[in-house]
mmJSON file of the N, C-alpha and C atoms, coordinates in Angstrom:
{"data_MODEL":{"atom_site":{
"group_PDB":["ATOM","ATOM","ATOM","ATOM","ATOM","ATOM","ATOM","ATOM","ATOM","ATOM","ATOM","ATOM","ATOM","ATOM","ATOM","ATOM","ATOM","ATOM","ATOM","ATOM","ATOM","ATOM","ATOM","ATOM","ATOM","ATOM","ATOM","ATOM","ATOM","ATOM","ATOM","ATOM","ATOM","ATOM","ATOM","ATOM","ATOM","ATOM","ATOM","ATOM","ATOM","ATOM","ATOM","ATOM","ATOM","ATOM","ATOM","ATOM","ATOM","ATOM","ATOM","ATOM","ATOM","ATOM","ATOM","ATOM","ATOM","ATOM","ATOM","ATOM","ATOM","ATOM","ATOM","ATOM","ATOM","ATOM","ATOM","ATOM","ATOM","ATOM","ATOM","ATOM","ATOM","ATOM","ATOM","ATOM","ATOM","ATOM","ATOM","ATOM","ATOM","ATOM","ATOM","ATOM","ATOM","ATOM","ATOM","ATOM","ATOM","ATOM","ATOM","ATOM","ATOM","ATOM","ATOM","ATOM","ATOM","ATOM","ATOM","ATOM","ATOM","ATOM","ATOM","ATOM","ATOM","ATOM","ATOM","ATOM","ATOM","ATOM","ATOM","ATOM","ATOM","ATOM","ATOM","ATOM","ATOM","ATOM","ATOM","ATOM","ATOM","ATOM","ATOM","ATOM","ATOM","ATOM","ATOM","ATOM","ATOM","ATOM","ATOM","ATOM","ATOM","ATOM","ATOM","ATOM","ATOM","ATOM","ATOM","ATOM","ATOM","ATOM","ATOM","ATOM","ATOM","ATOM","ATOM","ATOM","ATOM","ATOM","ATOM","ATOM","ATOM","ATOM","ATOM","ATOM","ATOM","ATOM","ATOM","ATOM","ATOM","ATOM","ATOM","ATOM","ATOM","ATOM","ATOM","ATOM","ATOM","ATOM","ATOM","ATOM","ATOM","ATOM","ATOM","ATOM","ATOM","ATOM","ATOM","ATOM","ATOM","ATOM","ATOM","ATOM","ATOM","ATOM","ATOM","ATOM","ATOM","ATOM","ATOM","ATOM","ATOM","ATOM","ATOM","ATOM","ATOM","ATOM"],
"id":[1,2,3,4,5,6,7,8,9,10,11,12,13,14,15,16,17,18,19,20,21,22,23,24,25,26,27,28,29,30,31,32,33,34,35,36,37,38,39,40,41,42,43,44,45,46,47,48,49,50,51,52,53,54,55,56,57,58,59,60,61,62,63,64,65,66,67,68,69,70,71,72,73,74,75,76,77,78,79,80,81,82,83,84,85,86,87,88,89,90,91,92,93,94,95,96,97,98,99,100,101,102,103,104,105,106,107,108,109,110,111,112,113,114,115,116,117,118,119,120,121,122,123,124,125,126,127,128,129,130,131,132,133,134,135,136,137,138,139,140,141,142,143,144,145,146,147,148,149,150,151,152,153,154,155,156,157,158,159,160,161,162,163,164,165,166,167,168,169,170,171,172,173,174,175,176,177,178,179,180,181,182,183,184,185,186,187,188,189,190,191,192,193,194,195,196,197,198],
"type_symbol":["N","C","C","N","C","C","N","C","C","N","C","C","N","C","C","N","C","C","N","C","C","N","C","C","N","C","C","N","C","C","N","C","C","N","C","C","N","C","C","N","C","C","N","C","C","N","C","C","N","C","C","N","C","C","N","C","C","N","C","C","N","C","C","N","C","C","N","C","C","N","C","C","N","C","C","N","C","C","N","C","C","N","C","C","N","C","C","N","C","C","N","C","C","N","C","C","N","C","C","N","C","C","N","C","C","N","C","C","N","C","C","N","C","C","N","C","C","N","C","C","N","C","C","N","C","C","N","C","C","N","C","C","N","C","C","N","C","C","N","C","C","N","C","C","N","C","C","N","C","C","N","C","C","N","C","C","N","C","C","N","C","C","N","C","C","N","C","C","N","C","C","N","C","C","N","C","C","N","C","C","N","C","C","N","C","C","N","C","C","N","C","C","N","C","C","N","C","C"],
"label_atom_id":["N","CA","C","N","CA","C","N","CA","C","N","CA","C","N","CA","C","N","CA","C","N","CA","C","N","CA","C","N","CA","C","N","CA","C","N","CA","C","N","CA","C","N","CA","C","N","CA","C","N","CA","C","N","CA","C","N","CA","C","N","CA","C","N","CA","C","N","CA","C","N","CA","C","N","CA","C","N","CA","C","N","CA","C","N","CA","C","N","CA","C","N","CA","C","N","CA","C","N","CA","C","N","CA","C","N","CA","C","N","CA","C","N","CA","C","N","CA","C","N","CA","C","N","CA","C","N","CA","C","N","CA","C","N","CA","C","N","CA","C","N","CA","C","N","CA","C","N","CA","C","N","CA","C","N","CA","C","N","CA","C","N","CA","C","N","CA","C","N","CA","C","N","CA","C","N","CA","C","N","CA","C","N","CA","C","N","CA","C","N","CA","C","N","CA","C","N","CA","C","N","CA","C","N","CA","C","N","CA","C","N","CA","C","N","CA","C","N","CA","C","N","CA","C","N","CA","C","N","CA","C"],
"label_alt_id":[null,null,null,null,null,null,null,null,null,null,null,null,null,null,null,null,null,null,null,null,null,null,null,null,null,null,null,null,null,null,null,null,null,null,null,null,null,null,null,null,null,null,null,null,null,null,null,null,null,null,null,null,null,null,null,null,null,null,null,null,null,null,null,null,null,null,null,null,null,null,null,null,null,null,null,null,null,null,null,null,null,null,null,null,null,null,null,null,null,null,null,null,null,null,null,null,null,null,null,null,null,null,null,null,null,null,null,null,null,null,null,null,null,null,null,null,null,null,null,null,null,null,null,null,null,null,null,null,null,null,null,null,null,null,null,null,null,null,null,null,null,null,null,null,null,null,null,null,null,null,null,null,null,null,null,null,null,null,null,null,null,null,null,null,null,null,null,null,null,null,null,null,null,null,null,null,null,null,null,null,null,null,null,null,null,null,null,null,null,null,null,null,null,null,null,null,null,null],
"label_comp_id":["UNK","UNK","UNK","UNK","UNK","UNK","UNK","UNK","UNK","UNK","UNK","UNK","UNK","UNK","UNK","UNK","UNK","UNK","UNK","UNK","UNK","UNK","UNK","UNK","UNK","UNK","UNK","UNK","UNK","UNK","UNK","UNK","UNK","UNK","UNK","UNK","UNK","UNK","UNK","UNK","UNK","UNK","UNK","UNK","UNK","UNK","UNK","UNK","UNK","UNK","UNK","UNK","UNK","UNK","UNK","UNK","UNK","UNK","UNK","UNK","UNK","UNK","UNK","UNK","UNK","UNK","UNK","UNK","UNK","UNK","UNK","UNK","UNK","UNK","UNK","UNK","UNK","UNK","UNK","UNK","UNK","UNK","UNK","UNK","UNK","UNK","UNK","UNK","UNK","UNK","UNK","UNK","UNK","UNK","UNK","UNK","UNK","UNK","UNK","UNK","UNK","UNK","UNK","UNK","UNK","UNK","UNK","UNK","UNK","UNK","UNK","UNK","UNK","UNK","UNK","UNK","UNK","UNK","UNK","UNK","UNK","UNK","UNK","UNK","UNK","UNK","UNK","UNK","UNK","UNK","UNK","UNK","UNK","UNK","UNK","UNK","UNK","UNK","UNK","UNK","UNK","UNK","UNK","UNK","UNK","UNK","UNK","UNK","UNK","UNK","UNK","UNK","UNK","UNK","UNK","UNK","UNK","UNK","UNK","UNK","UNK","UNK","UNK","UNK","UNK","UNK","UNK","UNK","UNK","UNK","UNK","UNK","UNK","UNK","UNK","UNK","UNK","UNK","UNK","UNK","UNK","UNK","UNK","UNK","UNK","UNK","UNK","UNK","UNK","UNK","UNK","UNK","UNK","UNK","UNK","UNK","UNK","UNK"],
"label_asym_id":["A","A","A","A","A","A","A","A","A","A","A","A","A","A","A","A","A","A","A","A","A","A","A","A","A","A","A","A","A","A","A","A","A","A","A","A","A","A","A","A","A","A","A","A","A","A","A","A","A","A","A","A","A","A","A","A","A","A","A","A","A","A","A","A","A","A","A","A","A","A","A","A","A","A","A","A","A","A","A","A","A","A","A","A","A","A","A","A","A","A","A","A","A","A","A","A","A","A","A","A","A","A","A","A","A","A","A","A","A","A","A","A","A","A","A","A","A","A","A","A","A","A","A","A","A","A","A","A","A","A","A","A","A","A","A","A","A","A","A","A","A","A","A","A","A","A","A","A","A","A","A","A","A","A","A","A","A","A","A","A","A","A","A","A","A","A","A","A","A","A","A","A","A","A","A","A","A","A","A","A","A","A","A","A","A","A","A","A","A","A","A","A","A","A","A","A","A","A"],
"label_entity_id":["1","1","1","1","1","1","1","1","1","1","1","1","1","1","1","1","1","1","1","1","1","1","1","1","1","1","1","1","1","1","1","1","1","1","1","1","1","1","1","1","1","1","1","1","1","1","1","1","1","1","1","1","1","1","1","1","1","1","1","1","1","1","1","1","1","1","1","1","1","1","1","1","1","1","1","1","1","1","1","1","1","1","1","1","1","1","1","1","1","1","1","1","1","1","1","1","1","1","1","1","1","1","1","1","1","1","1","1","1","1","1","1","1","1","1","1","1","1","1","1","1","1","1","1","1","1","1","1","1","1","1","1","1","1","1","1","1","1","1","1","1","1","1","1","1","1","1","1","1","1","1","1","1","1","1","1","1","1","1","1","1","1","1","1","1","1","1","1","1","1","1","1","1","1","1","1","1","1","1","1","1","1","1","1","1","1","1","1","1","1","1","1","1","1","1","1","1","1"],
"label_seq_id":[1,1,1,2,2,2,3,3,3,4,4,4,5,5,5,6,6,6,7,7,7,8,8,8,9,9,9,10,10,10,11,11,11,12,12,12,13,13,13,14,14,14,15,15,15,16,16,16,17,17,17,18,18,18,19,19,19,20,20,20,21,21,21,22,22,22,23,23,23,24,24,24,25,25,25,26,26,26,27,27,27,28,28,28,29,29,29,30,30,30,31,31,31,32,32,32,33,33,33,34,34,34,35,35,35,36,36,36,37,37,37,38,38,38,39,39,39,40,40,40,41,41,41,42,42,42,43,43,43,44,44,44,45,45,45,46,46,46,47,47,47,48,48,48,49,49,49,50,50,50,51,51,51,52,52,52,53,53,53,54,54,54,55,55,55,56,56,56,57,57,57,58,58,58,59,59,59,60,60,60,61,61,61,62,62,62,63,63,63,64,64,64,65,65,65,66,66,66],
"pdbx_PDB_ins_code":[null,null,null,null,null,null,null,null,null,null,null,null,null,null,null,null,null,null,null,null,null,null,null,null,null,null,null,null,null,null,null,null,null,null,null,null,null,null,null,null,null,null,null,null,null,null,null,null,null,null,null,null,null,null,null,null,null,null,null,null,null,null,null,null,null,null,null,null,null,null,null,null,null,null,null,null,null,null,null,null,null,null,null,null,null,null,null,null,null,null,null,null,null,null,null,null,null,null,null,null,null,null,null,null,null,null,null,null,null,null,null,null,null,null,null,null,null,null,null,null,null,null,null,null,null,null,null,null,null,null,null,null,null,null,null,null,null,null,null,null,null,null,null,null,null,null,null,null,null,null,null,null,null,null,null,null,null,null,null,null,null,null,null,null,null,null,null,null,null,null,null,null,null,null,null,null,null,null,null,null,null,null,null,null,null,null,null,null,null,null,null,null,null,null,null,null,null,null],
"Cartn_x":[20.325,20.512,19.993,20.224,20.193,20.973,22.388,23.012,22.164,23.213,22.807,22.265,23.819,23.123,23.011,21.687,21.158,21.558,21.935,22.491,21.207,21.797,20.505,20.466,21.3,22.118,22.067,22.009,22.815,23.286,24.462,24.958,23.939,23.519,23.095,23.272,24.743,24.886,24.869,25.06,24.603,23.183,22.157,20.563,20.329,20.029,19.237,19.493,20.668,20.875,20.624,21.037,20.269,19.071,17.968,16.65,16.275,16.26,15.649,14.834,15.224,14.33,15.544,14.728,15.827,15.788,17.221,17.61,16.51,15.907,14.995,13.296,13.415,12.403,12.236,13.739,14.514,14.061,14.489,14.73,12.95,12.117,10.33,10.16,9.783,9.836,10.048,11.391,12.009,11.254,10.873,10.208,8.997,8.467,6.902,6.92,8.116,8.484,8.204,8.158,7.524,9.108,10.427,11.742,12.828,13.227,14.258,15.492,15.866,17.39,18.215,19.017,20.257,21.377,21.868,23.138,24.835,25.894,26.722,28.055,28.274,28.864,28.691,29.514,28.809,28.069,27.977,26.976,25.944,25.015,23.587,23.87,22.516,22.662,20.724,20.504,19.09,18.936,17.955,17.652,16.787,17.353,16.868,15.141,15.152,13.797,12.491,13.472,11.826,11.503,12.827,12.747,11.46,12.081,11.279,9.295,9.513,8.021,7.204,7.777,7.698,7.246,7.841,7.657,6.823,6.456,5.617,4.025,4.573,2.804,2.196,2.982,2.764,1.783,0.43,-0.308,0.478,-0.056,0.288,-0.3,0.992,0.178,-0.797,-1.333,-2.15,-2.013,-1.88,-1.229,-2.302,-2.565,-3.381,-2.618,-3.533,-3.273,-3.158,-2.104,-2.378,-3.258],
"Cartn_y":[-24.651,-25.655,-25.146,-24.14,-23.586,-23.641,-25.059,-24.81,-25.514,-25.15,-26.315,-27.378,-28.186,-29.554,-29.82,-30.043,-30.754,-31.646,-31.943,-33.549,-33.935,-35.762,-36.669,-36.767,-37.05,-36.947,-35.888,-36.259,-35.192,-36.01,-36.095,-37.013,-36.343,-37.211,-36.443,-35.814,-35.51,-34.066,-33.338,-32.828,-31.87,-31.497,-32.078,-32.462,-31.559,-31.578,-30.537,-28.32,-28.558,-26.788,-27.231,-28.189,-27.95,-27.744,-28.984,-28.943,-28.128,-27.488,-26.767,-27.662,-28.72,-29.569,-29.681,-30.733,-30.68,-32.434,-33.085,-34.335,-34.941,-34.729,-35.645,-36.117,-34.519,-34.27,-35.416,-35.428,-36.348,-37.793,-38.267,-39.227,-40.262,-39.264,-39.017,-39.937,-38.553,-38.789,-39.954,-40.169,-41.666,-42.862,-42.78,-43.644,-44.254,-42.988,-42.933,-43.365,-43.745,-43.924,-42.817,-41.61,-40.397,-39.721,-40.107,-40.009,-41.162,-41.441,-42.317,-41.916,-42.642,-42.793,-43.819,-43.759,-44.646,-44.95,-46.202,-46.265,-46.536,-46.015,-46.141,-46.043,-47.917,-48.132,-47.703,-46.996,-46.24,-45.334,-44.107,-43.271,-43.291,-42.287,-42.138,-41.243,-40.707,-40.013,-39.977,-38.562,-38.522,-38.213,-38.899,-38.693,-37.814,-36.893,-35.097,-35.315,-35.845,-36.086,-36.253,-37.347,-38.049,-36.365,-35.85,-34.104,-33.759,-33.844,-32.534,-32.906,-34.633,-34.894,-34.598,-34.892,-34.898,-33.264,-32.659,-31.286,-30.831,-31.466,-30.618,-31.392,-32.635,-32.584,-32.243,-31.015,-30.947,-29.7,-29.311,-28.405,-26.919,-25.785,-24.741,-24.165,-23.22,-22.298,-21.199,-21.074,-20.42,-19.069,-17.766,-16.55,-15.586,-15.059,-14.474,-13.148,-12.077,-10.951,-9.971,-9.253,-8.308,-7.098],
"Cartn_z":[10.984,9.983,8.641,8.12,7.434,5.958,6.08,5.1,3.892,3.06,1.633,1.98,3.071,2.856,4.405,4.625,5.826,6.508,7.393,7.97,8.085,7.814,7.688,9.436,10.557,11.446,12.508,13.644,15.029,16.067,16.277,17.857,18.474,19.633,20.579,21.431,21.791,22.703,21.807,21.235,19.965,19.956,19.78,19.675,20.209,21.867,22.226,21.748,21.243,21.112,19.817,19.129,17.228,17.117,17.773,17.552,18.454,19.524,20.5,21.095,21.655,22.469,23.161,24.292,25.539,25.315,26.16,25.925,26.335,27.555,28.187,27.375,26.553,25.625,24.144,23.865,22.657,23.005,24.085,24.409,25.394,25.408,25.478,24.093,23.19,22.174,21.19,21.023,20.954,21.559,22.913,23.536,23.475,22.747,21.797,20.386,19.952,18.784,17.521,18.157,17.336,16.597,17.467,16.957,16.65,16.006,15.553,16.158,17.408,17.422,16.461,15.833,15.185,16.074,16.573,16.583,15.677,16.263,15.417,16.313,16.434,17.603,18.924,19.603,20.955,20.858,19.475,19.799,19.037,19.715,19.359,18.692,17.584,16.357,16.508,16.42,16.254,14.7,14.407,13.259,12.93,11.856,12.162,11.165,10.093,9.206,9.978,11.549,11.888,13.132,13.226,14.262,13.073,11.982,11.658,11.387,11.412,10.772,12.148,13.211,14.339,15.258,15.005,14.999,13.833,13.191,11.91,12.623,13.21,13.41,15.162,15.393,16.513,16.323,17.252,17.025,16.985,16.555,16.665,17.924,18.705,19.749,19.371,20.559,20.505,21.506,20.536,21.23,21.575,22.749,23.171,22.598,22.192,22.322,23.538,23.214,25.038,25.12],
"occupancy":[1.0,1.0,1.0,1.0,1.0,1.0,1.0,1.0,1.0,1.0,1.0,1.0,1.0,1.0,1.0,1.0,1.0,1.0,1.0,1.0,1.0,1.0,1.0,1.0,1.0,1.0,1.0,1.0,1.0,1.0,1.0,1.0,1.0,1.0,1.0,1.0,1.0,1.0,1.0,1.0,1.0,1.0,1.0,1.0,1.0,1.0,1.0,1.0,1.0,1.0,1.0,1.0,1.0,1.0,1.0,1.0,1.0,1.0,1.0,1.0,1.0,1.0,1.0,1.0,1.0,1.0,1.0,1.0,1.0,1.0,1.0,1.0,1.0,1.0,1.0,1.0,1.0,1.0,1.0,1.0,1.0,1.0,1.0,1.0,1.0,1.0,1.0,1.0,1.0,1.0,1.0,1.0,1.0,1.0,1.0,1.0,1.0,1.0,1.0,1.0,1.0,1.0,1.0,1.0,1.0,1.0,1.0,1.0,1.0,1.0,1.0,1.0,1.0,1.0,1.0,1.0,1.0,1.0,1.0,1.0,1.0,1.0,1.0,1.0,1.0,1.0,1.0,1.0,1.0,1.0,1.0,1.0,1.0,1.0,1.0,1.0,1.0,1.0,1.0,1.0,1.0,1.0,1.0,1.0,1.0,1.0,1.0,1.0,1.0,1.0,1.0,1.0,1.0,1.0,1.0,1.0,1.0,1.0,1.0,1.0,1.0,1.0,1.0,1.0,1.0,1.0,1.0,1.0,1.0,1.0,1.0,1.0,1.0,1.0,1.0,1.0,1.0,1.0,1.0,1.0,1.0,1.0,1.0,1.0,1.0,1.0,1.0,1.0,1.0,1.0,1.0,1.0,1.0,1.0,1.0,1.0,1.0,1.0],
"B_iso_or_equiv":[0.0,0.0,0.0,0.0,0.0,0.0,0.0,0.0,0.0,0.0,0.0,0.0,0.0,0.0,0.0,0.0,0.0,0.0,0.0,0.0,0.0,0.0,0.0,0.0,0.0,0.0,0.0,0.0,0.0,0.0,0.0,0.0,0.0,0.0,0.0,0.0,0.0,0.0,0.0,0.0,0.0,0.0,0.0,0.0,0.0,0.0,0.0,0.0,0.0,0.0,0.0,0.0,0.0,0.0,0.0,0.0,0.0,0.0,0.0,0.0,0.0,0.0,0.0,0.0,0.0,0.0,0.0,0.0,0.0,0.0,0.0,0.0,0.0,0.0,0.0,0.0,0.0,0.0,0.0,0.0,0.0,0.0,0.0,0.0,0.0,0.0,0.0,0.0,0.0,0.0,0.0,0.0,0.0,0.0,0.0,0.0,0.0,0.0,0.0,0.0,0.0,0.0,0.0,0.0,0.0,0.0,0.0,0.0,0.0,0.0,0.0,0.0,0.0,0.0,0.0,0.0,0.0,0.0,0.0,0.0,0.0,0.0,0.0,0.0,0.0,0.0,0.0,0.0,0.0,0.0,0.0,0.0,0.0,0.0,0.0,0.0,0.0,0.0,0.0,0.0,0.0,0.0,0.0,0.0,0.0,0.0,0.0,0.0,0.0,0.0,0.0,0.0,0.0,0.0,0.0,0.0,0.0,0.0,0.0,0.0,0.0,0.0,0.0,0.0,0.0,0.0,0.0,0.0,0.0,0.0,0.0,0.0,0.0,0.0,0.0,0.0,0.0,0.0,0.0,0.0,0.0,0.0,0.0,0.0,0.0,0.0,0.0,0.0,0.0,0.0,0.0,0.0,0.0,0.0,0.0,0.0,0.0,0.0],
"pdbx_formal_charge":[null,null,null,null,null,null,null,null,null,null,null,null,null,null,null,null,null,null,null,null,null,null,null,null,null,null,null,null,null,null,null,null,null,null,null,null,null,null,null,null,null,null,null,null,null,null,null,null,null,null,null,null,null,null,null,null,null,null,null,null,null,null,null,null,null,null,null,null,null,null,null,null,null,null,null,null,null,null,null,null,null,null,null,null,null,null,null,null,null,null,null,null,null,null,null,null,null,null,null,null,null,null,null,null,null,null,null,null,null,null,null,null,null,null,null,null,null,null,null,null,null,null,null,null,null,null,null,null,null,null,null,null,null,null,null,null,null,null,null,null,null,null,null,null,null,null,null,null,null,null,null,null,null,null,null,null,null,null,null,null,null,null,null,null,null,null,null,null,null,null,null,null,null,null,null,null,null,null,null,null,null,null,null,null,null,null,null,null,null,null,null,null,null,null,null,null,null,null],
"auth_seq_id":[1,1,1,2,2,2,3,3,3,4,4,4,5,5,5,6,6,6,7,7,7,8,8,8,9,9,9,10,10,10,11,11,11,12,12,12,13,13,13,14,14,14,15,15,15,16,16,16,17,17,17,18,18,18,19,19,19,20,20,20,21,21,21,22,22,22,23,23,23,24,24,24,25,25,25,26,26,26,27,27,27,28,28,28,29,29,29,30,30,30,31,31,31,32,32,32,33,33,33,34,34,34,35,35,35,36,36,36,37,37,37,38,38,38,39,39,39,40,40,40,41,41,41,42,42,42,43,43,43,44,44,44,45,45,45,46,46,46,47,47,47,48,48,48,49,49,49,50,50,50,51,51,51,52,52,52,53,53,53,54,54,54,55,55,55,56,56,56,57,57,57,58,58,58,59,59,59,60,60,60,61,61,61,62,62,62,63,63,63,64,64,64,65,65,65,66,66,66],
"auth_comp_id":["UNK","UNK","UNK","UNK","UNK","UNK","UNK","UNK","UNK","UNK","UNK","UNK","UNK","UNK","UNK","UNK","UNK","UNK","UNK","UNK","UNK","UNK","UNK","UNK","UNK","UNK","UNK","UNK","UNK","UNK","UNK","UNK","UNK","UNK","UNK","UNK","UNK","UNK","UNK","UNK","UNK","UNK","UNK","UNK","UNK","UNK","UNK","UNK","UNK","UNK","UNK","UNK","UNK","UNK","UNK","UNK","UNK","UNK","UNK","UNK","UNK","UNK","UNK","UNK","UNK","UNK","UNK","UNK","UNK","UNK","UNK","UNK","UNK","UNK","UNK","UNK","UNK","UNK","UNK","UNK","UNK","UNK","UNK","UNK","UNK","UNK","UNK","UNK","UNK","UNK","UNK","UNK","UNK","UNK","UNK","UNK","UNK","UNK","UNK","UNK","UNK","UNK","UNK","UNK","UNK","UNK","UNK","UNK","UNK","UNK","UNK","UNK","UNK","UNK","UNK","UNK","UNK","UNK","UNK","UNK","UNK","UNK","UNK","UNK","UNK","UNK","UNK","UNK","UNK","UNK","UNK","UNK","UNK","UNK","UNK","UNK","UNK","UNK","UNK","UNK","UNK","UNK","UNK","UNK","UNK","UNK","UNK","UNK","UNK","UNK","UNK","UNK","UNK","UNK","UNK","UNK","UNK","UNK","UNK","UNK","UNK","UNK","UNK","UNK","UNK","UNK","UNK","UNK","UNK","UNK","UNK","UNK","UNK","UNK","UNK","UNK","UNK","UNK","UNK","UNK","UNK","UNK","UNK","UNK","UNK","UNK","UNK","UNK","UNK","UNK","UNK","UNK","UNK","UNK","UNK","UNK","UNK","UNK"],
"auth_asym_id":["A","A","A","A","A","A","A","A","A","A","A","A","A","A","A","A","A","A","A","A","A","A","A","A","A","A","A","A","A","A","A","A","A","A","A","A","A","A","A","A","A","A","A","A","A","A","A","A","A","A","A","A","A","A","A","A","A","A","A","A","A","A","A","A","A","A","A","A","A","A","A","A","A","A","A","A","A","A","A","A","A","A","A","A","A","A","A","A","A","A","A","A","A","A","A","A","A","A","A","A","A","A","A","A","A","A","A","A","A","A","A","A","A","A","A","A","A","A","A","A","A","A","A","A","A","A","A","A","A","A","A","A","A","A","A","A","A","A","A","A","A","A","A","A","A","A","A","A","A","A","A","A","A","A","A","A","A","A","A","A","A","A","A","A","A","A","A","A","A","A","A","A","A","A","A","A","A","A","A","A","A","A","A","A","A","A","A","A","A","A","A","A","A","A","A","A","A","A"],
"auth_atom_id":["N","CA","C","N","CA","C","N","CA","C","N","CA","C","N","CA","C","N","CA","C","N","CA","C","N","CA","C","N","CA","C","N","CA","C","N","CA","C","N","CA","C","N","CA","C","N","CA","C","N","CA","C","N","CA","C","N","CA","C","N","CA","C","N","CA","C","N","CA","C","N","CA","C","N","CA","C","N","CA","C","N","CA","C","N","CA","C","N","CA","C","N","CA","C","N","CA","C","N","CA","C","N","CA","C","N","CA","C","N","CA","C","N","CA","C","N","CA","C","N","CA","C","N","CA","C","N","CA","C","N","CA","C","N","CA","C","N","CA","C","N","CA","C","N","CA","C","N","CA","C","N","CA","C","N","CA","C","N","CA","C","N","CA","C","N","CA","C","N","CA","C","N","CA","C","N","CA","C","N","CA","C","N","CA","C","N","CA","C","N","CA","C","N","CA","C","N","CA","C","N","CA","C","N","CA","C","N","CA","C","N","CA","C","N","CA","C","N","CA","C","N","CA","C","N","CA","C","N","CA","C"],
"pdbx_PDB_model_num":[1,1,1,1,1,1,1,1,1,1,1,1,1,1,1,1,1,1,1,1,1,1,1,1,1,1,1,1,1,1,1,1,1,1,1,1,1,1,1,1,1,1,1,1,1,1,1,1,1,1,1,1,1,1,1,1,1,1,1,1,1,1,1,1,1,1,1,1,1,1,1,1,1,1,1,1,1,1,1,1,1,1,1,1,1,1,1,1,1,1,1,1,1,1,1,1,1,1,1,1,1,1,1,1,1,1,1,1,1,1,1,1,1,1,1,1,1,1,1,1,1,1,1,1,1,1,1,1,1,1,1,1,1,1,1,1,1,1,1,1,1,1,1,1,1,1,1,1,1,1,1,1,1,1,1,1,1,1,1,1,1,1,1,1,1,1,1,1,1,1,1,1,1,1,1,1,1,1,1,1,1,1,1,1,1,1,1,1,1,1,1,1,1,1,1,1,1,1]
}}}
């Protein structure tokens, strides 16, 4: 997601290979109210802003050296 313009937007079969989370992960999430699903008529649409606030406040790993 790299272009110019960002979608505000992702259906959700789409979701899991855009964001690199998995559906069940999306749909967690959502449940925690930590992601915004939208509807629009029958489909779902994750809302990519609350991906990213969401993922921004998640801790950083921690990489052992070998």
């Amino acid at each position: 997601m790299t272009d110019s313009f960002a979608p505000l937007t992702i259906p959700l079969p789409q979701a899991p290979a855009a964001l690199g989370l998995s559906r069940s992960a999306i749909y967690r999430a959502a449940a925690e109210g930590k992601i915004k699903l939208k509807k629009l008529g029958r489909s779902t649409l994750v809302d990519v802003p609350s991906v990213r606030a969401f993922l921004a406040s998640l801790p950083d790993a921690k990489v052992r050296a070998a």
